[in-house]
N, C-alpha and C positions, 0 to 999 in steps of 0.2 A: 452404642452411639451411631447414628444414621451418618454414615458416606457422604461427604459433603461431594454433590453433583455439577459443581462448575468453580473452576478455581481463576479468579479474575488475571489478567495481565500481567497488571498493578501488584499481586500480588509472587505471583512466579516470579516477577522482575527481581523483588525483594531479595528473594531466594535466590539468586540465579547472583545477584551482590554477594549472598556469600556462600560462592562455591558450592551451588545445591545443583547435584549432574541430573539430580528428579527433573527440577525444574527448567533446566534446559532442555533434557530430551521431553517434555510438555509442550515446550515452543517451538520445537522443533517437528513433533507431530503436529499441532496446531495449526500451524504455516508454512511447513517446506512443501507438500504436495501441489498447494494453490502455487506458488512463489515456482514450482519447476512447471506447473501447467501453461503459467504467464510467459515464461523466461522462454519453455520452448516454443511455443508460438511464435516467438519473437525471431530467436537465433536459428530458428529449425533444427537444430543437432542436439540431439539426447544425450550425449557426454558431457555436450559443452554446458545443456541448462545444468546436468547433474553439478558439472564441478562446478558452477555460478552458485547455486544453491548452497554448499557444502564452502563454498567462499563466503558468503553471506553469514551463514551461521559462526564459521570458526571466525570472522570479526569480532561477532556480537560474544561470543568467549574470550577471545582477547581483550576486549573492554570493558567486560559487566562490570567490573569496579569503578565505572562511570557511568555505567544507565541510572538516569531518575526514573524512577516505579511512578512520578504521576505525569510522565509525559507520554503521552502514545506510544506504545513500543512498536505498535504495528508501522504506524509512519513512518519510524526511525530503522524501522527492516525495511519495508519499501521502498527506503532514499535509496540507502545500501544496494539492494538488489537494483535500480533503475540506474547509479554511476557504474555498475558492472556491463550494465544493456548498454550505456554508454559508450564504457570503453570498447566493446566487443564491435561496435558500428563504428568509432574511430580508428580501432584496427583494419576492417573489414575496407575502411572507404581507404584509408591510405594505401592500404596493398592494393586497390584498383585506382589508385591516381584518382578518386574522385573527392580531393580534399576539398578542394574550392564549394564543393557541394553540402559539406555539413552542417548540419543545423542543431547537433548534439554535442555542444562542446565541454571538453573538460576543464573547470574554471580550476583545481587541485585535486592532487591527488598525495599531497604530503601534510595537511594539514588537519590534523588528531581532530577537532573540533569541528568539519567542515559539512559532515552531515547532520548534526543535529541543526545548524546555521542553515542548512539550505531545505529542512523540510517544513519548518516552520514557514519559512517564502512559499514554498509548495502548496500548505497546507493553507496559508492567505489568499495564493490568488485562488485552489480551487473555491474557496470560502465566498470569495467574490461571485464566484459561476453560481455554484449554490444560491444563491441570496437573490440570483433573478429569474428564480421560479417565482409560482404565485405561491401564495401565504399557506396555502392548505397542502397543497403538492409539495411545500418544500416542508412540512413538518413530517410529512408521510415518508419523505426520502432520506429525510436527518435521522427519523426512527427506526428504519429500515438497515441504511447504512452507516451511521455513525451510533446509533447505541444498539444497534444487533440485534434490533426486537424481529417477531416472527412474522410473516404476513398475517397469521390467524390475534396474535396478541396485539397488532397494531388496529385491527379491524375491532377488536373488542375495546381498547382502548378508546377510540374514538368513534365508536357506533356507528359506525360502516359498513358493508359488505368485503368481505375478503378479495371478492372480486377487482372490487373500486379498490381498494389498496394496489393489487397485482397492477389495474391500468394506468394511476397514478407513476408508480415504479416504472414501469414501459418509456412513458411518455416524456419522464422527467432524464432516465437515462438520453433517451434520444436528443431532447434537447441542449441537454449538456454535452453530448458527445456531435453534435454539431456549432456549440457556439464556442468550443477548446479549438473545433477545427477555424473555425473564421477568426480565433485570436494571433494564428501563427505562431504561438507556444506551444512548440514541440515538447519539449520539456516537460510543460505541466502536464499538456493531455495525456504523457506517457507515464505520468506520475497517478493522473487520476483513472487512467483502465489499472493499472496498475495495483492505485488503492481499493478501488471501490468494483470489481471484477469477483473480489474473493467475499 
């Protein structure tokens, strides 16, 4: 029996509901390298992405008895990991008396339900940015980044050059990482390098 060569989300998640330690350490190669590449860019200290990372996951073990397998799980780690970026800057600005300055606030942090609730707004307004690309660029970019196809199978896909897929991707990044910046939602934009980075 042939080796099945890619094991979806959706389905680890299942597994990961019951007590499958495979299945977590899958998600855990899967997404912690991306998720500690992001996290130290951000904090610049390699201990701190390490234990932000290693916080991340042992939530998402603390709860698998409430992950849905048909809701994004990558979303629902990337809230996770972005209220840690969070907290880490509302520490950071307190201890330098720069509170009056933040723009990354913590709405809870006791509320069991409060990041699936808040990545789904996430994943709305980026939806919104998405959606004013043009029609051809935004199918190129939804292929790309939300079903994880390859540049070479999106080109074939749509009988294009791989090229034009690559400039497409370029051009629709920039775009969107300039009209997050003109919306003044810190939040989101850090949600969507965030998402769409890895």
């Amino acid at each position: 029996m042939q080796q099945e060569p890619y094991i979806s989300d959706e389905k680890l998640v299942s597994a990961l509901k019951n007590e499958d330690h495979y299945a977590f350490d899958e998600l855990f190669q899967k997404y912690g390298p991306a998720l500690f590449k992001f996290i130290v860019s951000v904090v610049k200290e390699t201990y701190l992405a390490e234990e932000a990372v290693q916080e991340v996951f042992l939530k998402i073990w603390e709860k698998r008895k409430d992950l849905n397998p048909a809701l994004p799980f990558k979303s629902y780690l990337f809230t996770i990991a972005l209220n840690i970026v969070k907290k880490f800057y509302r520490k950071k600005l307190q201890e330098e008396k720069y509170l009056q300055d933040i723009s990354l606030e913590i709405h809870s942090d006791h509320t069991s339900d409060f990041e699936f609730v808040e990545y789904k707004n996430l994943l709305e307004y980026v939806d919104q940015m998405i959606n004013k690309l043009p029609t051809s660029r935004r199918e190129i970019f939804i292929l790309s980044k939300k079903n994880g196809l390859k540049n070479q199978e999106i080109a074939k896909l749509l009988n294009i050059s791989e090229q034009t897929v690559k400039n497409q991707l370029v051009t629709a990044m920039k775009f969107l990482r300039e009209e997050m910046a003109k919306s003044n939602n810190e939040i989101g934009f850090l949600f969507f390098l965030l998402f769409y980075r890895l």
